[in-house]
C-alpha positions as CSV (number, residue, x, y, z in Angstrom):
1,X,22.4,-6.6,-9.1
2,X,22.4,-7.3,-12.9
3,X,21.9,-4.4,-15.5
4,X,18.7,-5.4,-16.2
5,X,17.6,-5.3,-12.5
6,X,19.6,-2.0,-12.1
7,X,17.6,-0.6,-15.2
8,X,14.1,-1.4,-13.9
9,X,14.6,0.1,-10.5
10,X,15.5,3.4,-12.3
11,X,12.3,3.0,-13.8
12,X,10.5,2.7,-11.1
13,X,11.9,5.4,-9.5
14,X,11.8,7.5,-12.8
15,X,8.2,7.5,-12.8
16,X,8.0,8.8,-9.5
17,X,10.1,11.9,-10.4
18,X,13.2,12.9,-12.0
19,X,16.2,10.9,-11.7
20,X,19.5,12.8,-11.0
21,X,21.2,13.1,-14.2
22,X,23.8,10.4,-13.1
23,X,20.8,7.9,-12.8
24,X,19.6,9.2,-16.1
25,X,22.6,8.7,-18.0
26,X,23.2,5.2,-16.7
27,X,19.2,4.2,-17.4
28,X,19.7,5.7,-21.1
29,X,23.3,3.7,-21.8
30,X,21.1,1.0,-20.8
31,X,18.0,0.8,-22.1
32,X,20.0,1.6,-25.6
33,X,21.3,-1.5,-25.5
34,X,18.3,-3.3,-24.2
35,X,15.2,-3.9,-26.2
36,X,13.4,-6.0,-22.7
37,X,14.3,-2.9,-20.7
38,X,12.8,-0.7,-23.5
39,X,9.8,-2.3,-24.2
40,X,9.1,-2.9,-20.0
41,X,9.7,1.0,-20.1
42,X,7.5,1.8,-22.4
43,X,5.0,-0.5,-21.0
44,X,5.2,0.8,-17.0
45,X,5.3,4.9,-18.4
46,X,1.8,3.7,-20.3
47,X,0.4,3.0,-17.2
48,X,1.9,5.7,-15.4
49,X,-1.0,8.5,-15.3
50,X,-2.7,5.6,-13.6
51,X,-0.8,5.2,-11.3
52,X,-0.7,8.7,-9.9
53,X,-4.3,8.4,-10.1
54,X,-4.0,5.5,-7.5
55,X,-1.5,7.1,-5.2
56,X,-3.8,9.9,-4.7
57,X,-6.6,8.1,-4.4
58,X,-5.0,6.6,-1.5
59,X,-3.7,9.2,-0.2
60,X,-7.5,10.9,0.4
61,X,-8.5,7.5,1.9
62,X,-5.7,8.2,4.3
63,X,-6.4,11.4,5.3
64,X,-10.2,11.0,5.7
65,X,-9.7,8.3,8.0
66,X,-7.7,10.6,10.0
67,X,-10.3,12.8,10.0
């Protein structure tokens, strides 16, 4: 897995909670030195409120068809 690839999977996974400071510290050395990992950063935590807002919308689509 390149850097790059390495770098956007932590920012996936950083917008869905914390990352163990291990993770964070390797995203961080990263995204220093990459402007395309900054920017797609920036861009995916823009979007992020809306994407909760989607997951929980799902998630009581779910649970009323349980119902």
């Amino acid at each position: 897995m390149s850097g790059c690839e390495r770098a956007l999977d932590l920012i996936g996974l950083r917008l869905d909670g914390p990352l163990s400071p291990e993770e964070q510290r390797e995203l961080d050395a990263h995204l220093e030195q990459c402007p395309a990992c900054r920017a797609a950063a920036r861009e995916l935590e823009a979007f992020q409120p809306e994407i909760r807002r989607g997951r929980r919308l799902r998630q009581r689509r779910a649970v009323r068809r349980a119902l």
